[in-house]
KEGU-750846 format. One record per residue (C-alpha): residue number from 1; residue in one letter; chain; x, y, z. Coordinates in Angstrom, 2 decimals. Each point is the difference from the previous one (the first is absolute). Last residue first. Layout:
NUM_A_A_X_Y_Z
...
//
This chain:
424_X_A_-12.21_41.66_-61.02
423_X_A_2.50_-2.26_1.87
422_X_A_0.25_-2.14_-2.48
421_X_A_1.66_-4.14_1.06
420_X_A_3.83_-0.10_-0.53
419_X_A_1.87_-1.30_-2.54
418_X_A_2.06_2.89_-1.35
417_X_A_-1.84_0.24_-3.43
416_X_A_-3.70_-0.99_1.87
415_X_A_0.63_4.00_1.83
414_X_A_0.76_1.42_-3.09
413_X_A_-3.09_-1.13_-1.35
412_X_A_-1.89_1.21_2.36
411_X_A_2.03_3.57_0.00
410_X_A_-1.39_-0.15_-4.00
409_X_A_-3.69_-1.17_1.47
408_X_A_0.29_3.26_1.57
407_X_A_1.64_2.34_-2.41
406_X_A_-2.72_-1.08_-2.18
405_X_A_-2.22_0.86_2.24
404_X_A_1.03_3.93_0.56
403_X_A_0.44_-0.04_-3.61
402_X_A_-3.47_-1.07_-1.02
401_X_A_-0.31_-1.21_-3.77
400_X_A_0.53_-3.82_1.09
399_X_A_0.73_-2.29_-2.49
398_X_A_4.39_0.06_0.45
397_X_A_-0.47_-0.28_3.59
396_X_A_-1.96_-3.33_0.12
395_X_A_2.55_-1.67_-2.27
394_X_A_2.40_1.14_2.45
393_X_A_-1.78_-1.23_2.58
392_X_A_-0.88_-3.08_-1.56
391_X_A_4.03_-0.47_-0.95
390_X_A_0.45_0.20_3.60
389_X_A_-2.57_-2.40_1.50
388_X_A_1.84_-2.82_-2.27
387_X_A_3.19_0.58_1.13
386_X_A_-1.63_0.46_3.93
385_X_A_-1.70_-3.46_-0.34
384_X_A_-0.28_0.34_4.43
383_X_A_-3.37_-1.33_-0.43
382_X_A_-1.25_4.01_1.22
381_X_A_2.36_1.14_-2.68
380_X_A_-2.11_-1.95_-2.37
379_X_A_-3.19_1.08_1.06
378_X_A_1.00_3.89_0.05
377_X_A_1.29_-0.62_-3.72
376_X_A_-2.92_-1.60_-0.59
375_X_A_-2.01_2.85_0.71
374_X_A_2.21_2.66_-1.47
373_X_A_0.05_-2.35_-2.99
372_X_A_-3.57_0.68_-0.38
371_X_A_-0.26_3.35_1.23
370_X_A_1.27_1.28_-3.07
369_X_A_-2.68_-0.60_-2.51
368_X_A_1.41_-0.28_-2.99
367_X_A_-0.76_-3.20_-1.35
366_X_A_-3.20_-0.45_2.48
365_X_A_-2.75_0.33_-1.94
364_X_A_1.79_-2.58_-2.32
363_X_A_-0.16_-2.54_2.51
362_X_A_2.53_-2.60_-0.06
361_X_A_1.76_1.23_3.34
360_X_A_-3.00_-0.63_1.70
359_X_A_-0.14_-3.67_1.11
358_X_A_3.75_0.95_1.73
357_X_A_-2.06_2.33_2.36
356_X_A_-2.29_-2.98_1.22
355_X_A_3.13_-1.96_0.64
354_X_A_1.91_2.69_1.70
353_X_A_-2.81_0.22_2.28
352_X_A_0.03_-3.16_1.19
351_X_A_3.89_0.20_0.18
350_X_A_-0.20_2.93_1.73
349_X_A_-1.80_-1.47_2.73
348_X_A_-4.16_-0.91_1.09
347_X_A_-1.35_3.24_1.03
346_X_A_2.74_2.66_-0.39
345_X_A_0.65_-1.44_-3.37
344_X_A_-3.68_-0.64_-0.77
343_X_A_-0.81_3.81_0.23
342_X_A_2.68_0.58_-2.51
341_X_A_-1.31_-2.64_-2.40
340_X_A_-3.00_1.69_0.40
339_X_A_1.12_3.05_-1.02
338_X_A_1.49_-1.36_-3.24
337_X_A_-3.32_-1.82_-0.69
336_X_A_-1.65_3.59_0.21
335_X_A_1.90_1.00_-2.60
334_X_A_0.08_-2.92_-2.17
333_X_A_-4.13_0.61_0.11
332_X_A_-3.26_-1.18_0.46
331_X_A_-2.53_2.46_1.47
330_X_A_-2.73_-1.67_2.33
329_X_A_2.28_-3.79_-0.11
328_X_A_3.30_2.19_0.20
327_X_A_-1.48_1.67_3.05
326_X_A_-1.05_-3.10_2.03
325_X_A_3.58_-1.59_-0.52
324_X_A_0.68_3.77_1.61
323_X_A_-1.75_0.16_2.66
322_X_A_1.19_-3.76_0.77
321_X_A_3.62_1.37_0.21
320_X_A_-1.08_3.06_2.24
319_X_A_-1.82_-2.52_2.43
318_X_A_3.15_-2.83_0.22
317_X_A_2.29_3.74_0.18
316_X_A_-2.06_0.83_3.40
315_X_A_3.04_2.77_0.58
314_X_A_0.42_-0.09_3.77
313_X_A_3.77_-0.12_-0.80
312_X_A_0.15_2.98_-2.30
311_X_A_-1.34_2.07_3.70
310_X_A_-3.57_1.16_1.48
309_X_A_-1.42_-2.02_-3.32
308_X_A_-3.38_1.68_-0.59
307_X_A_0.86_2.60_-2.68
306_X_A_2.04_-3.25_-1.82
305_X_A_-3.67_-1.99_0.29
304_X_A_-1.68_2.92_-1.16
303_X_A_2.16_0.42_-3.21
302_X_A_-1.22_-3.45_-0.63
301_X_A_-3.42_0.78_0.62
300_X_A_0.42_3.35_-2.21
299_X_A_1.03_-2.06_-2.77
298_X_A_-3.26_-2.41_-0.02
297_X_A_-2.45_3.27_0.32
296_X_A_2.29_1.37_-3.03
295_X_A_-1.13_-3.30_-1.97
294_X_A_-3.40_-0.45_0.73
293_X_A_-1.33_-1.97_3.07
292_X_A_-3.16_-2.43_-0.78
291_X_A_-3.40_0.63_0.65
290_X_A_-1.58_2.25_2.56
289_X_A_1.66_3.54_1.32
288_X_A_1.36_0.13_3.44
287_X_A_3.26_-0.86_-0.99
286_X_A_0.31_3.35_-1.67
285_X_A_-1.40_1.73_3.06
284_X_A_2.71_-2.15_1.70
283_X_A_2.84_1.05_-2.06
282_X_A_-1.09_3.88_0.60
281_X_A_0.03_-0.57_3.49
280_X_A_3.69_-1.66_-0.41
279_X_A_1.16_2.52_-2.41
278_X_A_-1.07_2.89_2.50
277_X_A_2.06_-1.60_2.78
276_X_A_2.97_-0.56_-2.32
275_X_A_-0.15_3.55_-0.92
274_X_A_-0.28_1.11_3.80
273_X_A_2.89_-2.22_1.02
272_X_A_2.37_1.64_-2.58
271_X_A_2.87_-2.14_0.08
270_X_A_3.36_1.45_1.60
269_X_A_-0.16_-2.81_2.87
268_X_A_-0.18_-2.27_-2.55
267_X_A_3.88_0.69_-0.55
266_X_A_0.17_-1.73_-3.61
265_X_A_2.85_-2.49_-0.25
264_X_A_-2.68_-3.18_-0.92
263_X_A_-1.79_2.97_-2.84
262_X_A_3.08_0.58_-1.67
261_X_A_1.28_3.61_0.98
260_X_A_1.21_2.03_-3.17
259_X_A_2.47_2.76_-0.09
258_X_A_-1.06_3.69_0.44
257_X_A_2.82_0.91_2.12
256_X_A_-1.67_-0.18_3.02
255_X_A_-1.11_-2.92_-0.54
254_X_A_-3.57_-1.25_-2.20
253_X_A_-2.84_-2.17_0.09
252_X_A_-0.53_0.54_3.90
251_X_A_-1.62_3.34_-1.26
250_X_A_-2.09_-1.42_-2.06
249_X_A_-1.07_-3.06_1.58
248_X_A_-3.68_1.51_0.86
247_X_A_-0.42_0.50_-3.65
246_X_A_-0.80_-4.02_-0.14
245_X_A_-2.76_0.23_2.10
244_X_A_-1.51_2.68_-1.32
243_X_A_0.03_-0.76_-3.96
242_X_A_-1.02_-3.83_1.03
241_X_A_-2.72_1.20_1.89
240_X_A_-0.96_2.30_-2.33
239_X_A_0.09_-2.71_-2.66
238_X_A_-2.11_-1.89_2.28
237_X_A_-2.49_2.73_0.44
236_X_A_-0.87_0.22_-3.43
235_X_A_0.26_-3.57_-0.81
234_X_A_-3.12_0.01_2.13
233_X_A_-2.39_2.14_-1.52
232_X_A_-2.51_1.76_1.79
231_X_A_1.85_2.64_1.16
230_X_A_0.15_1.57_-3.21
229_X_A_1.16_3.66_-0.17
228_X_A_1.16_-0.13_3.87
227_X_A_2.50_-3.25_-0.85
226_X_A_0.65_2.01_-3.72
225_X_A_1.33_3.44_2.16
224_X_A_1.67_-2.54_2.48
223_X_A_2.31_-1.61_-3.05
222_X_A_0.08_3.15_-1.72
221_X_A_1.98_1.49_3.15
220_X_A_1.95_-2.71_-0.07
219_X_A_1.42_-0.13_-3.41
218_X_A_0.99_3.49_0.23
217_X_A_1.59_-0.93_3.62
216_X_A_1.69_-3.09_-2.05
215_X_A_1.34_3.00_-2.38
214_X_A_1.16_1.87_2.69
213_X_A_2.07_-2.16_1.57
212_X_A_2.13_-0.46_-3.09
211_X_A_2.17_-3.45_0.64
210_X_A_3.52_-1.35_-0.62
209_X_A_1.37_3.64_-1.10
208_X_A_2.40_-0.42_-2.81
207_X_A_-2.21_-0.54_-3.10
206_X_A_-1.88_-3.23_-1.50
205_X_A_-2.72_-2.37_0.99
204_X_A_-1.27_1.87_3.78
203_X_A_-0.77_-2.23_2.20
202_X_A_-3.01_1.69_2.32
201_X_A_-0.29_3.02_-2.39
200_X_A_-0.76_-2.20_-3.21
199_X_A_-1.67_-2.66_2.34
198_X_A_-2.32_2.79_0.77
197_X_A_-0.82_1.31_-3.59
196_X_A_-0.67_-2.81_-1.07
195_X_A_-2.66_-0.90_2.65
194_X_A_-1.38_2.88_-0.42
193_X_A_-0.38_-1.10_-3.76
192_X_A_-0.82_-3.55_0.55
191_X_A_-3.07_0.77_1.98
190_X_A_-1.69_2.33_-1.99
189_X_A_0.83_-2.10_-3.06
188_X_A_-1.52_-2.91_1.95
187_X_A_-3.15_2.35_0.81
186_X_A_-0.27_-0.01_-3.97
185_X_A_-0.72_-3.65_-0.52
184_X_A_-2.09_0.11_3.32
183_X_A_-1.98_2.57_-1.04
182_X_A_-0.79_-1.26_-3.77
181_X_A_-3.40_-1.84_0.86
180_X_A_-1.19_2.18_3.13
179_X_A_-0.15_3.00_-2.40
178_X_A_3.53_2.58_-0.30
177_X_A_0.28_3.17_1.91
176_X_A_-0.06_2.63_-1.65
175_X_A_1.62_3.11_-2.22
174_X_A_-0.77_-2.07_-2.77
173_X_A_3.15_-1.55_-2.80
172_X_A_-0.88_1.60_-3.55
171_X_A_3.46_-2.08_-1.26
170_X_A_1.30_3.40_-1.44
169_X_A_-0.80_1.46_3.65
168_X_A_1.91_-2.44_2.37
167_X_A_2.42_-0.37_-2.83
166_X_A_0.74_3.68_-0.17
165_X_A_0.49_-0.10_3.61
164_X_A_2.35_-2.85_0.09
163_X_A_1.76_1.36_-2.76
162_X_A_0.78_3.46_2.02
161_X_A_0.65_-1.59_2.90
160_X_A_2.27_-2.54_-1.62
159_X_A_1.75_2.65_-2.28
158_X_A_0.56_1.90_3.15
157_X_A_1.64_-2.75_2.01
156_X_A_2.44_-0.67_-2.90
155_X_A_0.84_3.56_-0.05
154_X_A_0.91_0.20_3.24
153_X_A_2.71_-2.50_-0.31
152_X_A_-0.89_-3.59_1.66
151_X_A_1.68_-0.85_3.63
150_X_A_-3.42_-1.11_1.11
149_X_A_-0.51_2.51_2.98
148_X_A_1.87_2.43_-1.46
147_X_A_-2.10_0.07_-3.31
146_X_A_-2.97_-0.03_2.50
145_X_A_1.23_3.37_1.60
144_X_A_0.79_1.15_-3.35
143_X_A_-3.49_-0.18_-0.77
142_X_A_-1.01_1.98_3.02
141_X_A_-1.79_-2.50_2.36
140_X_A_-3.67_0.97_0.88
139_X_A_-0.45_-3.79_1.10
138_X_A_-3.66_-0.47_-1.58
137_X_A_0.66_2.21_-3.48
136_X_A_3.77_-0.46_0.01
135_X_A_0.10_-3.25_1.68
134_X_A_-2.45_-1.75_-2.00
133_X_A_1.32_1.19_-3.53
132_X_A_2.95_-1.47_1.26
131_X_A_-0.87_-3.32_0.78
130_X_A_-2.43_-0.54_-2.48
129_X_A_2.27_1.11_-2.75
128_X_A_2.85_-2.60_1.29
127_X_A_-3.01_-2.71_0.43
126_X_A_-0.92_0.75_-4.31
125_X_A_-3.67_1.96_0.30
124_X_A_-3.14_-1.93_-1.97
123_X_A_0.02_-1.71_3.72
122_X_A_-1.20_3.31_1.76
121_X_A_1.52_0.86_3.06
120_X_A_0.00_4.11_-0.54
119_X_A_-4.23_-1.00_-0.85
118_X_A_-0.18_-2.25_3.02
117_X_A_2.09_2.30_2.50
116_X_A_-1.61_3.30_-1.43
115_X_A_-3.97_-2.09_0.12
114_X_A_0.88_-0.82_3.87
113_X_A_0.85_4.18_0.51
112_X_A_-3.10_0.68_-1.82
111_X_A_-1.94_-1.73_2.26
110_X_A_1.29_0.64_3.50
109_X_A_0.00_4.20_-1.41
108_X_A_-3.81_0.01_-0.51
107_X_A_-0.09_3.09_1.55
106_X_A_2.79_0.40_2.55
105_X_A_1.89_3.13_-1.82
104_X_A_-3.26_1.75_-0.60
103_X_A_-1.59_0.02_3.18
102_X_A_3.16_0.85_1.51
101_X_A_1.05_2.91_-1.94
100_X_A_-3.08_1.91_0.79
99_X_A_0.34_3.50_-0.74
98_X_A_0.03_-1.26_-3.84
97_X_A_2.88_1.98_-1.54
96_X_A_-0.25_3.51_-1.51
95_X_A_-1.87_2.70_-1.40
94_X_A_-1.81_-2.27_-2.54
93_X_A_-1.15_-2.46_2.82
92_X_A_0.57_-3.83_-0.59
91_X_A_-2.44_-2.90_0.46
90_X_A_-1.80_-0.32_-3.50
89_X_A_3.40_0.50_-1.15
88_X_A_0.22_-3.33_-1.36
87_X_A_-3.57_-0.68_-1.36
86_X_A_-0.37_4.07_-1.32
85_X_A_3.18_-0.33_-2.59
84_X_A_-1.75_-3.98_-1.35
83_X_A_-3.11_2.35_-0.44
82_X_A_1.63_2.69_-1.52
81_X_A_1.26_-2.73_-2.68
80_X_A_3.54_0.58_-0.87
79_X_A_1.53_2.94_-1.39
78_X_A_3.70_-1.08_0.49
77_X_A_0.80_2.77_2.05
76_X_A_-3.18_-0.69_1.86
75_X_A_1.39_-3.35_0.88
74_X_A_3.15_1.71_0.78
73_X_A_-1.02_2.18_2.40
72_X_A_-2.34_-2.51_1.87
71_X_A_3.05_-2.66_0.23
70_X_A_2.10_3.55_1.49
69_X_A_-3.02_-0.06_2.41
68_X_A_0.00_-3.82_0.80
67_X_A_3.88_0.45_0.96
66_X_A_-0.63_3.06_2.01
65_X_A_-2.63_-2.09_2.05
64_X_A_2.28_-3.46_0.33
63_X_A_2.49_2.22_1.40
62_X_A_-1.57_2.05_2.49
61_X_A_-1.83_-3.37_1.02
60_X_A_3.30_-1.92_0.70
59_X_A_1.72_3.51_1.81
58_X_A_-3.17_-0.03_2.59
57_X_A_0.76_2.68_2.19
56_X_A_2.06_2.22_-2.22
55_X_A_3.56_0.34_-0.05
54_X_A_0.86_4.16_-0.17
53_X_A_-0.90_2.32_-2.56
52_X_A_3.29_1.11_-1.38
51_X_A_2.06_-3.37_0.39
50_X_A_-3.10_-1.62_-0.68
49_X_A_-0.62_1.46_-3.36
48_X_A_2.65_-1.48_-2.04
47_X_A_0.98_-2.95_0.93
46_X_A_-3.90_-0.50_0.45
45_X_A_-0.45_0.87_-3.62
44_X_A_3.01_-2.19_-0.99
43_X_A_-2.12_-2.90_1.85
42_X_A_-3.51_0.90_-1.82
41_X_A_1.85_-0.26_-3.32
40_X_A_0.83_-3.09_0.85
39_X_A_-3.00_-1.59_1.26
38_X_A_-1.57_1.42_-3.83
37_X_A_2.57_-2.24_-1.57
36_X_A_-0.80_-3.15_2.49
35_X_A_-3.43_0.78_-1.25
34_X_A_0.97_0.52_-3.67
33_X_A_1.75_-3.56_-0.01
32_X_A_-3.07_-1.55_2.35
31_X_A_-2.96_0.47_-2.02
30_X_A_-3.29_0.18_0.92
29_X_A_0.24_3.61_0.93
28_X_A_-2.07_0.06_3.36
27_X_A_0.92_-3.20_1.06
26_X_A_3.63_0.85_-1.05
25_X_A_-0.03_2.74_1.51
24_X_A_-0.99_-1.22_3.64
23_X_A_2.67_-3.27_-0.53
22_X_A_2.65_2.75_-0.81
21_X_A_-0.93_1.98_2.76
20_X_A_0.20_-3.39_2.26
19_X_A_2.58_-1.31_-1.06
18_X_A_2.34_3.34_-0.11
17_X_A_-0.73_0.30_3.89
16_X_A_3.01_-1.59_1.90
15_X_A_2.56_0.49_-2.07
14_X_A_-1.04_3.55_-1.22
13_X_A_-1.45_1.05_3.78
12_X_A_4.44_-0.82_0.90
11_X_A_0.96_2.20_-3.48
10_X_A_-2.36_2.66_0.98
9_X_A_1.45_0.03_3.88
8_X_A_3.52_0.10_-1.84
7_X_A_-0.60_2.68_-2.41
6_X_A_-1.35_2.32_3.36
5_X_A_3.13_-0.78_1.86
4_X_A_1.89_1.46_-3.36
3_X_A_-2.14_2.97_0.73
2_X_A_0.73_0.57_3.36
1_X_A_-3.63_0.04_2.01
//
């Protein structure tokens, strides 16, 4: 195998594996700065060694082994306790690497990969920390990778990573998973970091491209990693229906030159049937579940009801509008208000909608938030109030830190200036 072929393969085990060696150290370690430290040492080793020696058979357990012996070299290095030296190479042969790579890359593995997610989650952590201190030691992303993916320099991203982990250990946080009492408190963080890190790939705030695929397939993949972690919790499951169902519109979200689609001018031919399918099953194990739907299970049942809609026109917008009034009671916010407005457009007329999106212009939270006036811009233009729509547009253009929409909303607005209704 070419060498540069051999890079790639250790880059494509890197992605999917570095969770899970990490999340082995780390239990072994207690501490998940030197672990993700000792993951990387194990990576340049494979870049190294592979080429010569060939890809083994189980790349995740090669690593996670050469990682616990360089954690072994430097504990003695450091003269610690023989006995502490014996515990973590109580499974590893002098002359080489345990002969079986299996048995020690799948002990225990489930459980210190759920204390990596809590413990990279942690609320003591600021949500921009979270986020990428959770995809570099879950997500295996390269820390320019996650500047990229934010449109941060590098260095930011590394002073983050490198705070978060000094926090994590300043602040004495366990390598575990937190009692009954504080588990919901900190599955939340979970929650609102892949969920972060989604939206930030699904619409992306600032840069030229309207969306990075890769980071909602990031997101994803820790979506279905947490829904096997802890099946037993429902919000689980409805954020990974949300994650899944939504992600089926990516490649209907853009043309072929990269501009946006809006969700009514999507070809739903082009959505991901297979996605939607798995957010459905996953919406009804979520459902499933007694008491009261959370928040994400209440999202993904209004994603559901676009998923289900064979064309715009099918669109249940009376159900979607009502998901949402039900929303704002779970989670109140101007947010979600300005989504139901939307919903109550379609259902009831733009001026019903307008109405409810006119209540919001008051609210702080909402100052600069873009999608306001793009919102009532749409509303007006629908009432024919093209003067009006046009300054919202342009108002709506001036917030927005993505080029590819504001070059949108500004065609909008060109659109209102000669009169006529948008036609994108």
């Amino acid at each position: 195998m070419e060498v540069e072929q051999v890079h790639r393969t250790v880059e494509a085990v890197w992605r999917i594996e570095a969770g899970r060696v990490v999340a082995a150290l780390a239990g072994l370690v207690r501490d998940v700065g030197w672990a993700e430290e000792l993951a990387q040492d194990a990576l340049v080793a494979a870049l190294e060694q592979w080429p010569r020696d060939g890809v083994p058979a189980n790349p995740g357990a090669w690593l996670t082994t050469v990682g616990k012996r360089r954690a072994i070299d430097a504990l003695r290095r450091r003269k610690l306790l023989e006995r502490s030296v014996a515990e973590l190479g109580q499974d590893l042969d002098d002359d080489g690497f345990t002969p079986d790579f299996d048995a020690a890359f799948e002990e225990r593995i489930d459980d210190d990969l759920l204390r990596l997610v809590f413990t990279a989650c942690h609320p003591v952590l600021s949500p921009q920390a979270r986020a990428a201190l959770t995809l570099r030691v879950l997500g295996g992303l390269k820390t320019e990778e996650i500047a990229r993916a934010f449109l941060v320099p590098e260095t930011t991203v590394a002073q983050r990573i490198t705070r978060a982990k000094k926090t994590l250990a300043e602040a004495r946080v366990p390598f575990e998973v937190p009692g009954v009492a504080a588990r919901a408190e900190r599955l939340a963080s979970v929650l609102e970091v892949i969920y972060l890190i989604f939206n930030e790939g699904y619409s992306a705030t600032a840069g030229d491209d309207w969306m990075r695929p890769a980071l909602c397939a990031d997101a994803l993949r820790l979506a279905r990693l947490l829904q096997e972690l802890m099946p037993e919790e429902p919000e689980v499951h409805g954020l990974a229906a949300l994650l899944e169902i939504q992600a089926s519109r990516t490649a209907a979200r853009v043309d072929a030159d990269g501009e946006p689609v809006l969700l009514l001018e999507q070809d739903r031919g082009r959505w991901d049937r297979l996605l939607i399918r798995r957010g459905l099953a996953a919406l009804d194990r979520a459902r499933a579940a007694s008491g009261p739907p959370g928040a994400y299970t209440l999202q993904a049942e209004i994603a559901a009801c676009h998923a289900r809609a064979a064309t715009p026109q099918d669109t249940d917008w009376a159900r979607i509008a009502a998901g949402y009034a039900e929303l704002a009671r779970v989670v109140p916010s101007p947010v979600v208000e300005l989504n139901r407005a939307v919903a109550v457009s379609f259902a009831h007329g733009p001026a019903a909608g307008l109405e409810l999106a006119r209540a919001l212009v008051e609210e702080p939270a909402l100052a600069h938030y873009h999608l306001l006036p793009s919102v009532l811009g749409d509303l007006l233009a629908k009432l024919g109030r093209h003067d009006e729509a046009r300054a919202e547009f342009e108002r709506a253009a001036e917030l927005t830190g993505n080029e590819r929409e504001r070059a949108l909303l500004r065609a909008r607005a060109a659109d209102c200036a000669r009169g006529v209704a948008p036609t994108r």
